[in-house]
N, CA, C, O and CB atoms as a CASP TS submission, in Angstrom:
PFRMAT TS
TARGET T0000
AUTHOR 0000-0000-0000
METHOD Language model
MODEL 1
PARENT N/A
ATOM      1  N   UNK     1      -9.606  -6.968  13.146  1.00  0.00           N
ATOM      2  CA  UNK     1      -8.398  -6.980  12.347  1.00  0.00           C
ATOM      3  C   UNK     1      -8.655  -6.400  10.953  1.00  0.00           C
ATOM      4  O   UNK     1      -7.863  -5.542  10.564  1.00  0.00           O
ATOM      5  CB  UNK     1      -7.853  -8.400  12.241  1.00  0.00           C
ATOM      6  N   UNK     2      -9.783  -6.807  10.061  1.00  0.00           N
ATOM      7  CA  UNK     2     -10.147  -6.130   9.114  1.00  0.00           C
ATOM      8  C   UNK     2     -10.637  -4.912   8.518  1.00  0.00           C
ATOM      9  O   UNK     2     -10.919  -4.339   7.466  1.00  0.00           O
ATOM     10  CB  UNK     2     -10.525  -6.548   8.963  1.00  0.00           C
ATOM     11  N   UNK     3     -10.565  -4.811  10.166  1.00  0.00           N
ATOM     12  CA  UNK     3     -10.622  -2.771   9.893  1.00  0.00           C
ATOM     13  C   UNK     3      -9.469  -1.922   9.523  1.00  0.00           C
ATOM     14  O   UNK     3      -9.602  -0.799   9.037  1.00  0.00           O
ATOM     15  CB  UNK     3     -10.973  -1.875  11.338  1.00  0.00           C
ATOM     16  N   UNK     4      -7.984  -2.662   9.840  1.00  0.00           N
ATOM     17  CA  UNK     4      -7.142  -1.720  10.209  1.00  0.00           C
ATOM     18  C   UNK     4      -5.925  -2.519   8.877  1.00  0.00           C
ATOM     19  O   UNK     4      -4.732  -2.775   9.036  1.00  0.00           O
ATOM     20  CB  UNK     4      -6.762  -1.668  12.199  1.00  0.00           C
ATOM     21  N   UNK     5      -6.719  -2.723   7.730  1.00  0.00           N
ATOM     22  CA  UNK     5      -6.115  -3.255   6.276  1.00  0.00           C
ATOM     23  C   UNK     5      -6.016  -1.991   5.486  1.00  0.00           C
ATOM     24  O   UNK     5      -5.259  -1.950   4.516  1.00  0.00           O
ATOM     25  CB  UNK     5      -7.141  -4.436   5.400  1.00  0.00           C
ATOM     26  N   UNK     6      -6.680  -1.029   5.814  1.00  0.00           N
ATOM     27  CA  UNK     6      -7.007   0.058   4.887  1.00  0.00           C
ATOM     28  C   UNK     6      -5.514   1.133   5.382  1.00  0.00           C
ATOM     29  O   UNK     6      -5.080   2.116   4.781  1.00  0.00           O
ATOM     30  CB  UNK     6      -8.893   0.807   5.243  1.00  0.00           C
ATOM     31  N   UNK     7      -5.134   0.664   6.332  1.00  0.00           N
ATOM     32  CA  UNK     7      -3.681   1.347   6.994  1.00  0.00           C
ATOM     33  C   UNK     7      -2.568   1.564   6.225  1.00  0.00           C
ATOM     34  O   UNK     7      -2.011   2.658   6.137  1.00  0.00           O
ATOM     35  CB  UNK     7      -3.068   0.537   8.045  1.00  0.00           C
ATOM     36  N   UNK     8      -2.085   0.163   5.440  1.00  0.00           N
ATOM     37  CA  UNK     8      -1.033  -1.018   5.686  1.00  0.00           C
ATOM     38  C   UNK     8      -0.956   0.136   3.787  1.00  0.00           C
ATOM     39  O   UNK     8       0.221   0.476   3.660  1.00  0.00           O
ATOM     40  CB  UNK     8      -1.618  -3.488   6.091  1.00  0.00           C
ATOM     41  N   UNK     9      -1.403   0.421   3.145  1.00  0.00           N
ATOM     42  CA  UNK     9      -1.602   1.329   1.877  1.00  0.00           C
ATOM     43  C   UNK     9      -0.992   2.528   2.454  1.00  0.00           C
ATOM     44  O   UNK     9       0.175   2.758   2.138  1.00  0.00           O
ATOM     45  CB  UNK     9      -3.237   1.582   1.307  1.00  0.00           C
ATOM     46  N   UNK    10      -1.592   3.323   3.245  1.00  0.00           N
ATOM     47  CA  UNK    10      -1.629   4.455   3.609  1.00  0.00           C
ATOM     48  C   UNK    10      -0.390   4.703   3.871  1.00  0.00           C
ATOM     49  O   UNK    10       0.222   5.583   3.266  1.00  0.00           O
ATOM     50  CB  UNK    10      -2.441   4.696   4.497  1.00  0.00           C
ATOM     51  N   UNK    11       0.286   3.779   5.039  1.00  0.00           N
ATOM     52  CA  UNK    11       1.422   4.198   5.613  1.00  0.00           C
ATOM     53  C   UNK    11       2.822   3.936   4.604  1.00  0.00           C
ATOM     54  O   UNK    11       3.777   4.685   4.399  1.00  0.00           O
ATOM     55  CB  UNK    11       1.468   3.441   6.999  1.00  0.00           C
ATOM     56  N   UNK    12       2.485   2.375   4.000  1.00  0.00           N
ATOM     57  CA  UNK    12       3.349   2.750   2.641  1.00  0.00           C
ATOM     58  C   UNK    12       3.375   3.691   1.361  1.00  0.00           C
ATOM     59  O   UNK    12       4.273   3.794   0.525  1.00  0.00           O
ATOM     60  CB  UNK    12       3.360   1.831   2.094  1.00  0.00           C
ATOM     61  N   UNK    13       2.448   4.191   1.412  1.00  0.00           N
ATOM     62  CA  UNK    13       2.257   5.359   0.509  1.00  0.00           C
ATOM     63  C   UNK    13       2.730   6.626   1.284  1.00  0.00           C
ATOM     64  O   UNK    13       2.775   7.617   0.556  1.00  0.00           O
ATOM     65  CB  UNK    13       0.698   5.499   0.039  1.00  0.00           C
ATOM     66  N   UNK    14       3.094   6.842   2.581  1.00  0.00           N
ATOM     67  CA  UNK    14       3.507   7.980   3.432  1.00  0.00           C
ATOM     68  C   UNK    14       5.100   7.599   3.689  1.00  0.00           C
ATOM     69  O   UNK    14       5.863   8.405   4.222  1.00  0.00           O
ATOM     70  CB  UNK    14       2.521   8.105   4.925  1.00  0.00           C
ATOM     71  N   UNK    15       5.462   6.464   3.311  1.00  0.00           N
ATOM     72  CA  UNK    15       6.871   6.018   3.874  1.00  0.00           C
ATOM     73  C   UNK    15       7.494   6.702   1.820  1.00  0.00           C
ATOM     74  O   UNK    15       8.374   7.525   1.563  1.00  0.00           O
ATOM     75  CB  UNK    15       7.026   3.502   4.580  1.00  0.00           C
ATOM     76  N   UNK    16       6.683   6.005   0.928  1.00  0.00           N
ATOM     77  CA  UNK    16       7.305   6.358  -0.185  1.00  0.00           C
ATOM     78  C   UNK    16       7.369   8.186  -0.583  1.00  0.00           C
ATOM     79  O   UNK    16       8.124   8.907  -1.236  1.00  0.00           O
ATOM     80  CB  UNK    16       6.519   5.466  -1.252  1.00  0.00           C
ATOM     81  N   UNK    17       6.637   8.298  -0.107  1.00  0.00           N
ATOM     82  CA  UNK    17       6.178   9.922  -0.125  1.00  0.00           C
ATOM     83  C   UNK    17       7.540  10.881   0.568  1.00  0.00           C
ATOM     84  O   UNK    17       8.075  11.907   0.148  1.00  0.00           O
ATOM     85  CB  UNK    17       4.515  10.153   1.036  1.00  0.00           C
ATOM     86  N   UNK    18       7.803  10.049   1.790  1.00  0.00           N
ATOM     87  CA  UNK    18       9.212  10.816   2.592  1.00  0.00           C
ATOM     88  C   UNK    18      10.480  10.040   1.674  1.00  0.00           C
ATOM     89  O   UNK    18      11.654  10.310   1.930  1.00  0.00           O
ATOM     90  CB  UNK    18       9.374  10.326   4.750  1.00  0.00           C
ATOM     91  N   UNK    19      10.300   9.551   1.135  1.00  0.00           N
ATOM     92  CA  UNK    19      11.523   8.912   0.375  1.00  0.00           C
ATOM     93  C   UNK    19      11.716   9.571  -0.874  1.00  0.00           C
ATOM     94  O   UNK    19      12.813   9.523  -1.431  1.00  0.00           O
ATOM     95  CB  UNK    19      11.356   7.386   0.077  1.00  0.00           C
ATOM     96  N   UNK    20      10.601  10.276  -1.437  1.00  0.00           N
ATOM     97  CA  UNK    20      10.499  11.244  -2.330  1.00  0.00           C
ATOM     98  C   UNK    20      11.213  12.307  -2.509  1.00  0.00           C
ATOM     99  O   UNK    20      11.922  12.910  -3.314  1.00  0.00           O
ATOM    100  CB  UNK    20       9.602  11.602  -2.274  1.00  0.00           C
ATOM    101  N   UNK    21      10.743  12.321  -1.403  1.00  0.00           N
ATOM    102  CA  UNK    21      11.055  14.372  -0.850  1.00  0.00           C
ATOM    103  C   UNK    21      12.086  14.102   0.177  1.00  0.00           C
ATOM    104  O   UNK    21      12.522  14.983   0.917  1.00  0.00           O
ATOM    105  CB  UNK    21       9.360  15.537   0.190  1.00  0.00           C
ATOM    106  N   UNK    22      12.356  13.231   0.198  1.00  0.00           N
ATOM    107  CA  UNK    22      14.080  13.442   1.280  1.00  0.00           C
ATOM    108  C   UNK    22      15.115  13.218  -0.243  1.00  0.00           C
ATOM    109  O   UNK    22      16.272  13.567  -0.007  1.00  0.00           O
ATOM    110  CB  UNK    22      14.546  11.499   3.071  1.00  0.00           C
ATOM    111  N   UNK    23      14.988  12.902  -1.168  1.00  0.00           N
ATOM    112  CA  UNK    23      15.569  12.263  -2.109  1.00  0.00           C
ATOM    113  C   UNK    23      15.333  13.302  -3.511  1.00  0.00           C
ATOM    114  O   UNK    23      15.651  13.054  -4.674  1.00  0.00           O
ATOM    115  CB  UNK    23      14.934  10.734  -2.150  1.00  0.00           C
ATOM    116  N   UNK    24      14.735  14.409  -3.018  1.00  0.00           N
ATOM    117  CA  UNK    24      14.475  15.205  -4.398  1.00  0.00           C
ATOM    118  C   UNK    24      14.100  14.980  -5.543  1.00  0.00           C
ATOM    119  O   UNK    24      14.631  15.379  -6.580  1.00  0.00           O
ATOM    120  CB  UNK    24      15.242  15.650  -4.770  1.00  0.00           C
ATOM    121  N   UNK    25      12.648  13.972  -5.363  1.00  0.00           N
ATOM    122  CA  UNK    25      12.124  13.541  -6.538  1.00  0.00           C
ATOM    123  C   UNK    25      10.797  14.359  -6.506  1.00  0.00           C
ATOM    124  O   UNK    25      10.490  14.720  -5.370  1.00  0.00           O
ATOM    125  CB  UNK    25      11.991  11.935  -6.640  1.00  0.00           C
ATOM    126  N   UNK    26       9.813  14.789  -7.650  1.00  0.00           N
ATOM    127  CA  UNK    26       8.202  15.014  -7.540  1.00  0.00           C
ATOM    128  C   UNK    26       7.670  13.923  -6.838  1.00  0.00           C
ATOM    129  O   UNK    26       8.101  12.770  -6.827  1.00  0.00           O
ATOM    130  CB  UNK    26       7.412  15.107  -8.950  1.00  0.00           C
ATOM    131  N   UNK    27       6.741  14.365  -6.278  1.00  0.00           N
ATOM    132  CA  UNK    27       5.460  12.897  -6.721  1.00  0.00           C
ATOM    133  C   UNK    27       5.092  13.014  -7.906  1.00  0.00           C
ATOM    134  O   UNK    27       3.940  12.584  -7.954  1.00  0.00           O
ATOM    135  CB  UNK    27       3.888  12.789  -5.931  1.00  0.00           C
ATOM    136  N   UNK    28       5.508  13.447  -9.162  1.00  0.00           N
ATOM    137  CA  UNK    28       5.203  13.293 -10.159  1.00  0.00           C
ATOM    138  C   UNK    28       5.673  12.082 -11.058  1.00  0.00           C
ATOM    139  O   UNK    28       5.051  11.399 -11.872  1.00  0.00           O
ATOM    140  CB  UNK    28       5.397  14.293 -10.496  1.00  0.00           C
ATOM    141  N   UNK    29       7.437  12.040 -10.485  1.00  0.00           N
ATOM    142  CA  UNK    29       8.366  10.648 -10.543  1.00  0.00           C
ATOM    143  C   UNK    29       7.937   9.870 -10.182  1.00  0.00           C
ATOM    144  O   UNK    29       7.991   8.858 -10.881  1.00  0.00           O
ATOM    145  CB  UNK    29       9.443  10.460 -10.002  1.00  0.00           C
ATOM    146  N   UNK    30       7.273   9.799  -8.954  1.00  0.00           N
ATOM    147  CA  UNK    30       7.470   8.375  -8.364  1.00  0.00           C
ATOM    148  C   UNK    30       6.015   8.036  -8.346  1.00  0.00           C
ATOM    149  O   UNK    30       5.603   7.796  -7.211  1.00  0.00           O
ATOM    150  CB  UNK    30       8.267   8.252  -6.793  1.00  0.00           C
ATOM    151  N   UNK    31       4.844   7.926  -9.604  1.00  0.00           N
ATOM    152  CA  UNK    31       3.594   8.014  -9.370  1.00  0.00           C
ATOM    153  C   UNK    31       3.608   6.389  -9.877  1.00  0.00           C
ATOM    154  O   UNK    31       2.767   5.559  -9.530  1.00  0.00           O
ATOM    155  CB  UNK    31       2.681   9.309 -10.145  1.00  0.00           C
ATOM    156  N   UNK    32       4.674   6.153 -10.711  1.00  0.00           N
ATOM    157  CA  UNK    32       4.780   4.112 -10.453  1.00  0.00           C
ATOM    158  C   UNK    32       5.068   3.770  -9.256  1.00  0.00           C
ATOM    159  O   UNK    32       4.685   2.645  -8.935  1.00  0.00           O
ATOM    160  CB  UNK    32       6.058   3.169 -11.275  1.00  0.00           C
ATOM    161  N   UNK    33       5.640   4.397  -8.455  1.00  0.00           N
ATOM    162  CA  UNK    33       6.175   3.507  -7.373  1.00  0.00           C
ATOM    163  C   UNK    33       4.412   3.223  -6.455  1.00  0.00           C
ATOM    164  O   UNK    33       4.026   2.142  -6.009  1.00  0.00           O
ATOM    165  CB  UNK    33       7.729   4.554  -6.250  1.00  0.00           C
ATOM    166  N   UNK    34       3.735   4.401  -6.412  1.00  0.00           N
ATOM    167  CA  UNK    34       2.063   4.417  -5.888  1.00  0.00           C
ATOM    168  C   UNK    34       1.685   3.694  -6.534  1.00  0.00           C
ATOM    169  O   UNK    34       1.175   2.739  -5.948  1.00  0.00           O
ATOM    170  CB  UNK    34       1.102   5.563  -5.949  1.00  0.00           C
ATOM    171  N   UNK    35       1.671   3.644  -7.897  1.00  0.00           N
ATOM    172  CA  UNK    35       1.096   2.244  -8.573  1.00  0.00           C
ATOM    173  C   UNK    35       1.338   0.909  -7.594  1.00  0.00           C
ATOM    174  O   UNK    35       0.632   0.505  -6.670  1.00  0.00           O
ATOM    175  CB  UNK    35       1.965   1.938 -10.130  1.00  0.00           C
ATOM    176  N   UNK    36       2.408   0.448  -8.051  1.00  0.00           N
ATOM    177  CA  UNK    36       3.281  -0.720  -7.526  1.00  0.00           C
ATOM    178  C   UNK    36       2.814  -0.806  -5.867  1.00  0.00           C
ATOM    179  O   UNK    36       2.940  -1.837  -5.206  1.00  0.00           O
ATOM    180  CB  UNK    36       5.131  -0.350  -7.764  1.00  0.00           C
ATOM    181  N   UNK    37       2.268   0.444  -5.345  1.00  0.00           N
ATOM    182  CA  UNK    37       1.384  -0.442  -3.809  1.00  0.00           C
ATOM    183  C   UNK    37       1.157  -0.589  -3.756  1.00  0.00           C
ATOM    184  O   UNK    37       1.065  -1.685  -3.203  1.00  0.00           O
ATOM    185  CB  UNK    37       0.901  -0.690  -2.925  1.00  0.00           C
ATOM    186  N   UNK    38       0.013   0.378  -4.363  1.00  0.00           N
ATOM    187  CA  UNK    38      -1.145  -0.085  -4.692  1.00  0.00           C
ATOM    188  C   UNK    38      -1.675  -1.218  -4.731  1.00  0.00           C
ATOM    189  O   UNK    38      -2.442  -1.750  -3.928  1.00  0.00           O
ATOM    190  CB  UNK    38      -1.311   0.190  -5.479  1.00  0.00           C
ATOM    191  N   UNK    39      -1.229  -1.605  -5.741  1.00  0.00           N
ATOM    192  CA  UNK    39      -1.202  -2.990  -6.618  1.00  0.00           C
ATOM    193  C   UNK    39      -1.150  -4.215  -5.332  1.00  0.00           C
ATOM    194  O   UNK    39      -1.966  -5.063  -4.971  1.00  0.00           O
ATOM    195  CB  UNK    39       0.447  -3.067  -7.834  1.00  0.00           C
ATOM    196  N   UNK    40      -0.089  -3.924  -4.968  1.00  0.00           N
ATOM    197  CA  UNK    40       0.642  -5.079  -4.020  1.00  0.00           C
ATOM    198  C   UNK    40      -0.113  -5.013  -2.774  1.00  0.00           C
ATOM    199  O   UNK    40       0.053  -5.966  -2.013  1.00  0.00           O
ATOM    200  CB  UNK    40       2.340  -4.822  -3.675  1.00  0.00           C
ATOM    201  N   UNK    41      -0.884  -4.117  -2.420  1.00  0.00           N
ATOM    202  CA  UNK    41      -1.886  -4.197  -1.070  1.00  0.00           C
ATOM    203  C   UNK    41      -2.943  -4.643  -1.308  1.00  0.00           C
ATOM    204  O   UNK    41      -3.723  -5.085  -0.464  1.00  0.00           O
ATOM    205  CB  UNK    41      -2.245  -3.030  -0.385  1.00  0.00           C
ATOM    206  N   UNK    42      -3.141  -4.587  -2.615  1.00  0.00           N
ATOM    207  CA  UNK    42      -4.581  -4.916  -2.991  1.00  0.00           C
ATOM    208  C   UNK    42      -4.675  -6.285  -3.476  1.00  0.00           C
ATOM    209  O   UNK    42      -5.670  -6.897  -3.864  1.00  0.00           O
ATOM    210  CB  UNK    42      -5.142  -3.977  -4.072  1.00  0.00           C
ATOM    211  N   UNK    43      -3.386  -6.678  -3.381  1.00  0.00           N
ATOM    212  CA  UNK    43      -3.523  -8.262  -4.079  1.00  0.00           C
ATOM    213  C   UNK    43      -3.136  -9.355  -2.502  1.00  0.00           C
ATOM    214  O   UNK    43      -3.507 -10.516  -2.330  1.00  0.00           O
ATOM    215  CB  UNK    43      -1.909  -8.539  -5.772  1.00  0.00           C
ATOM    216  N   UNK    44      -2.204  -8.395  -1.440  1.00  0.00           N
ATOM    217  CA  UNK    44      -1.859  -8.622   0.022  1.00  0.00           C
ATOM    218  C   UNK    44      -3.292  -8.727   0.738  1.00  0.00           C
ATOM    219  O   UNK    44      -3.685  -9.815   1.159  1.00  0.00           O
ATOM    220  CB  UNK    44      -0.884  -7.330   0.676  1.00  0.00           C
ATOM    221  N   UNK    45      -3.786  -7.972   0.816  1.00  0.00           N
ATOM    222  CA  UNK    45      -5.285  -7.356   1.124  1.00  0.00           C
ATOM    223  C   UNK    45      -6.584  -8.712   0.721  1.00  0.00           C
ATOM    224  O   UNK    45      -7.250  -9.423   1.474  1.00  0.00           O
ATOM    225  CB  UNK    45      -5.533  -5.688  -0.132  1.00  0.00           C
ATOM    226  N   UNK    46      -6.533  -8.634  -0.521  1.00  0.00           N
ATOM    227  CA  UNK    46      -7.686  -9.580  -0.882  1.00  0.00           C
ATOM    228  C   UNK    46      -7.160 -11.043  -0.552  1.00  0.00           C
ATOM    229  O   UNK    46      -7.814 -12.084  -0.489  1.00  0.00           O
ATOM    230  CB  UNK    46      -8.135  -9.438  -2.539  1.00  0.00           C
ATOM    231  N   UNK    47      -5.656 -10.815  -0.337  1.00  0.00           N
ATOM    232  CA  UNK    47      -5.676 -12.964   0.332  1.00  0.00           C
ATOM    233  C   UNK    47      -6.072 -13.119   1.767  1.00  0.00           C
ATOM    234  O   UNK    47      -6.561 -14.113   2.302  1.00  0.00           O
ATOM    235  CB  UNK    47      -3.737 -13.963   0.430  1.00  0.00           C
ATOM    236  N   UNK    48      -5.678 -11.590   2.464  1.00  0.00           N
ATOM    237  CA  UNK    48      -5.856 -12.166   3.834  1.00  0.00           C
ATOM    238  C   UNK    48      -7.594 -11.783   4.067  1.00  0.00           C
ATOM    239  O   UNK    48      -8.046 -11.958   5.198  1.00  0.00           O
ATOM    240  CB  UNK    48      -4.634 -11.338   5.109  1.00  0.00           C
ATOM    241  N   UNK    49      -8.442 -11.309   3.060  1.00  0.00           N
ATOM    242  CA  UNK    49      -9.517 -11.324   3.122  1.00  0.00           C
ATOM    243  C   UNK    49     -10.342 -12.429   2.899  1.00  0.00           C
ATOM    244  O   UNK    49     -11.437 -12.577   3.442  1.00  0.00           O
ATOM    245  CB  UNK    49      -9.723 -10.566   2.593  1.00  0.00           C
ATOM    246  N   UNK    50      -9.759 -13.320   1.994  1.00  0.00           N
ATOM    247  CA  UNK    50      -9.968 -14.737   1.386  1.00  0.00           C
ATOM    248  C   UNK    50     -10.216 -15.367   2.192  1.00  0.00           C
ATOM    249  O   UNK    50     -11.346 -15.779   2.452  1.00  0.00           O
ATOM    250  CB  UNK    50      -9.064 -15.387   0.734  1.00  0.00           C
ATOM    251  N   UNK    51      -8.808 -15.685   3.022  1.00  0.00           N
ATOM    252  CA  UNK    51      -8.672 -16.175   4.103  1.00  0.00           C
ATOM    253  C   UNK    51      -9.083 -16.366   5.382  1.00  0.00           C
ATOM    254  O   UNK    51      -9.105 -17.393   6.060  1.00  0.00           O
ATOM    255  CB  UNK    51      -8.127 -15.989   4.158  1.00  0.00           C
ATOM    256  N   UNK    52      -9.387 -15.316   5.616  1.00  0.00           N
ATOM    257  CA  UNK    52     -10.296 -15.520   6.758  1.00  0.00           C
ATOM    258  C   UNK    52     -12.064 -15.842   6.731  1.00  0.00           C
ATOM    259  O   UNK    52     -12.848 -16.099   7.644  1.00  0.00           O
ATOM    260  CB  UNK    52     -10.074 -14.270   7.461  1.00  0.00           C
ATOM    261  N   UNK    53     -12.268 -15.678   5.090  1.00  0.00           N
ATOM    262  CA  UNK    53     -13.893 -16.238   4.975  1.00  0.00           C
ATOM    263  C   UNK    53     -13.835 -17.324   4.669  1.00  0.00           C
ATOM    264  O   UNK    53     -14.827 -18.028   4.857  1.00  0.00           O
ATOM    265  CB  UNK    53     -14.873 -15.675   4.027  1.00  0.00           C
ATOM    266  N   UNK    54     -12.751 -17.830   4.130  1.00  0.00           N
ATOM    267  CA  UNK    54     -12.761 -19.291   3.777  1.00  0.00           C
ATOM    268  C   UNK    54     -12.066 -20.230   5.440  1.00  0.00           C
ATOM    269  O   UNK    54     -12.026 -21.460   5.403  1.00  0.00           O
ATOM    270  CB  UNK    54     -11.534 -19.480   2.079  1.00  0.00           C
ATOM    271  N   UNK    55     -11.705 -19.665   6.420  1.00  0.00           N
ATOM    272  CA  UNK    55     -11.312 -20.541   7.533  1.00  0.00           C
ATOM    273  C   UNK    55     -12.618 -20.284   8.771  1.00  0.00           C
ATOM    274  O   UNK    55     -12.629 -21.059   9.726  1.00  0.00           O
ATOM    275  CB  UNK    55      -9.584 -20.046   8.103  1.00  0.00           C
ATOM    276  N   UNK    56     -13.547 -19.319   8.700  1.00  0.00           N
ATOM    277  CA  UNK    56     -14.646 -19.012   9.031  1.00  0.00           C
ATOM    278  C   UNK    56     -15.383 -20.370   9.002  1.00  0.00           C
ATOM    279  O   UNK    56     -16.576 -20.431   9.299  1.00  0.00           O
ATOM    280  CB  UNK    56     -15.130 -17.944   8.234  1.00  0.00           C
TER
END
């Protein structure tokens, strides 16, 4: 299961990317919105990483 965390970024960063460019923005605009996944996968990411060493 912890292989396939590195996805869950990717594909929201490919979903915001077509929302970009169907919507006539740069990725230059929307380089907060990559922030803001960033962010939020990496804070999603490190609980369910937590989690499973601490129920181990």
């Amino acid at each position: 299961m912890m292989k396939f965390f590195f996805l869950m970024p990717i594909i929201m960063c490919a979903i915001w990317t077509w929302y970009l460019n169907a919507n006539d923005f740069s990725l230059r605009q929307g380089i907060k919105g990559f922030s803001y996944i960033i962010a939020f996968n990496t804070i999603i990411i490190g609980f369910f990483v937590m989690m499973i060493y601490v129920t181990h």
